[in-house]
C-alpha positions as CSV (number, residue, x, y, z in Angstrom):
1,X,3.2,30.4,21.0
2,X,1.9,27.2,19.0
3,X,3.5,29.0,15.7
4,X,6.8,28.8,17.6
5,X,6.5,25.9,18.9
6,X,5.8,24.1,15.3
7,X,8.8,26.6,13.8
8,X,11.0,24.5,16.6
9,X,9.5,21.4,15.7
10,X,10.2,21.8,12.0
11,X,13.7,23.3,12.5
12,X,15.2,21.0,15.3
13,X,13.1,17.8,14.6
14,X,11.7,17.2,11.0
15,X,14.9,19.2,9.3
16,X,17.6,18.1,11.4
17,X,16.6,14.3,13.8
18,X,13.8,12.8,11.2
19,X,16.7,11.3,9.4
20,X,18.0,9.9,12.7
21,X,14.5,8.2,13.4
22,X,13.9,6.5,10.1
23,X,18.1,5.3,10.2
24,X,16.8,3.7,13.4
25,X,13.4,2.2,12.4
26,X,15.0,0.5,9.5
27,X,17.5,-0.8,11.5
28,X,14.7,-2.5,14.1
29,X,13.0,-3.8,11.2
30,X,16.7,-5.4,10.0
31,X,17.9,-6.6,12.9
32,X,14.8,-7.9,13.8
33,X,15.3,-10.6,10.8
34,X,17.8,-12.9,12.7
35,X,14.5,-14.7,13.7
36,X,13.9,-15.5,10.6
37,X,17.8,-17.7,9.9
38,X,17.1,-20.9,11.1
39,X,20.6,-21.6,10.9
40,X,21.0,-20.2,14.3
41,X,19.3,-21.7,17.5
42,X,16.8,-20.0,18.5
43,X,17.5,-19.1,22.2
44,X,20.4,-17.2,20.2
45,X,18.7,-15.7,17.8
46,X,15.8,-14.4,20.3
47,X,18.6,-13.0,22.6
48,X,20.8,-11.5,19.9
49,X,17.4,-9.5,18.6
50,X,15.8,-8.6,21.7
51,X,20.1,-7.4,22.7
52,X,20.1,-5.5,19.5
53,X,16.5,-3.7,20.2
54,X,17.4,-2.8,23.4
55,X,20.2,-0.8,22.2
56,X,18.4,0.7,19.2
57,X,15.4,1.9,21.4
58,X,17.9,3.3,23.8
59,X,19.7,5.1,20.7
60,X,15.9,6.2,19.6
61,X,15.4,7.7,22.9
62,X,18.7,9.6,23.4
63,X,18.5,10.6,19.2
64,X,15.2,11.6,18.9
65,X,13.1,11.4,21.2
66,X,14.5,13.3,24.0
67,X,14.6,16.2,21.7
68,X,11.2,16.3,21.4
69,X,11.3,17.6,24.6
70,X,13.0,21.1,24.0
71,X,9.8,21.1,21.7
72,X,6.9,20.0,23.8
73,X,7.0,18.1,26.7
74,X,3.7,16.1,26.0
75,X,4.5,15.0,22.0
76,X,8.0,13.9,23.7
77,X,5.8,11.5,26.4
78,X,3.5,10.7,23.8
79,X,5.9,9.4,21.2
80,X,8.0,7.8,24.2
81,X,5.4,5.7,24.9
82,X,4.9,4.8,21.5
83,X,8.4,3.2,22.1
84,X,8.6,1.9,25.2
85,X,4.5,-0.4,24.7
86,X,6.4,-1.4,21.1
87,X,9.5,-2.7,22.4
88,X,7.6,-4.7,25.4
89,X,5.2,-6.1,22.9
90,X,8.6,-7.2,20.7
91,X,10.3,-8.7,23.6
92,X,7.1,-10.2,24.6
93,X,6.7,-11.7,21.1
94,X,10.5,-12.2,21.0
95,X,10.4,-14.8,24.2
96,X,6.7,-16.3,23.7
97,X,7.6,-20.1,23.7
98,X,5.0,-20.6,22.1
99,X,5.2,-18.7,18.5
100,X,7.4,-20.1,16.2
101,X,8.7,-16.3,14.8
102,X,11.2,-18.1,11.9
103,X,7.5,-18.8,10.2
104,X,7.3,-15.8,7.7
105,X,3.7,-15.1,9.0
106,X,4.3,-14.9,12.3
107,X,7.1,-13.0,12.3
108,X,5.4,-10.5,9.9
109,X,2.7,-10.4,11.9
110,X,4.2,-10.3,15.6
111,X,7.1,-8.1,14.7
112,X,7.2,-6.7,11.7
113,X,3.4,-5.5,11.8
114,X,3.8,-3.7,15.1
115,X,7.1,-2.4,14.2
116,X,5.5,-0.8,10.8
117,X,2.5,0.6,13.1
118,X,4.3,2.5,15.6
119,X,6.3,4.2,12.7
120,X,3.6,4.7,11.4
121,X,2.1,6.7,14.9
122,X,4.7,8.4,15.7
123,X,5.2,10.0,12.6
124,X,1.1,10.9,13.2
125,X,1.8,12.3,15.7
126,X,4.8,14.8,14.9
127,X,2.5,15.8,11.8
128,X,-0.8,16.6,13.8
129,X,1.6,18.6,16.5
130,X,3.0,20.3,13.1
């Protein structure tokens, strides 16, 4: 049963929708950049980004993730709450009044890092399942 369940994996997920999730990811990490452009007040920028997430997790649940679940059930829960703890911790980042995320630094470090780590652990975790 795990053979078949890895063959599915491989043929539905990592052939067809692993495209799909790193289309997504790199979007995430782009649009999260408007914090960085100064040029643009910063009640506007943090609600353009945190508007712009919310759509692209909503795309990386309905792409990929809910896939998963014709796969495994649990690796589809797992990597769903990858998701959903990094984009609270971005909004959280996004609206903390008191982090200034157009310094390079901090925005590397409060949304770029945790954006690169969940990437990073969800892609863990569709290789230890494979």
């Amino acid at each position: 049963m795990k053979v078949n369940r890895q063959n599915l994996l491989n043929i539905l997920i990592l052939n067809h929708k692993l495209n799909d999730f790193y289309k997504i990811f790199a979007c995430i990490h782009t649009e999260c950049q408007i914090l960085l452009n100064t040029e643009i007040g910063e009640e506007k920028r943090k609600e353009q980004a945190n508007g712009k997430l919310e759509e692209l997790f909503i795309q990386l649940n309905l792409e990929f993730i809910t896939t998963l679940r014709a796969v495994d059930i649990k690796l589809s829960d797992e990597i769903l709450s990858i998701s959903d703890t990094l984009q609270s911790k971005l909004s959280e980042n996004i609206f903390d009044n008191g982090v200034n995320l157009h310094v390079r630094d901090k925005y590397d470090e409060l949304i770029q890092t945790p954006i690169s780590n969940a990437e990073i652990e969800i892609l863990k975790k569709l290789y230890e399942f494979s």
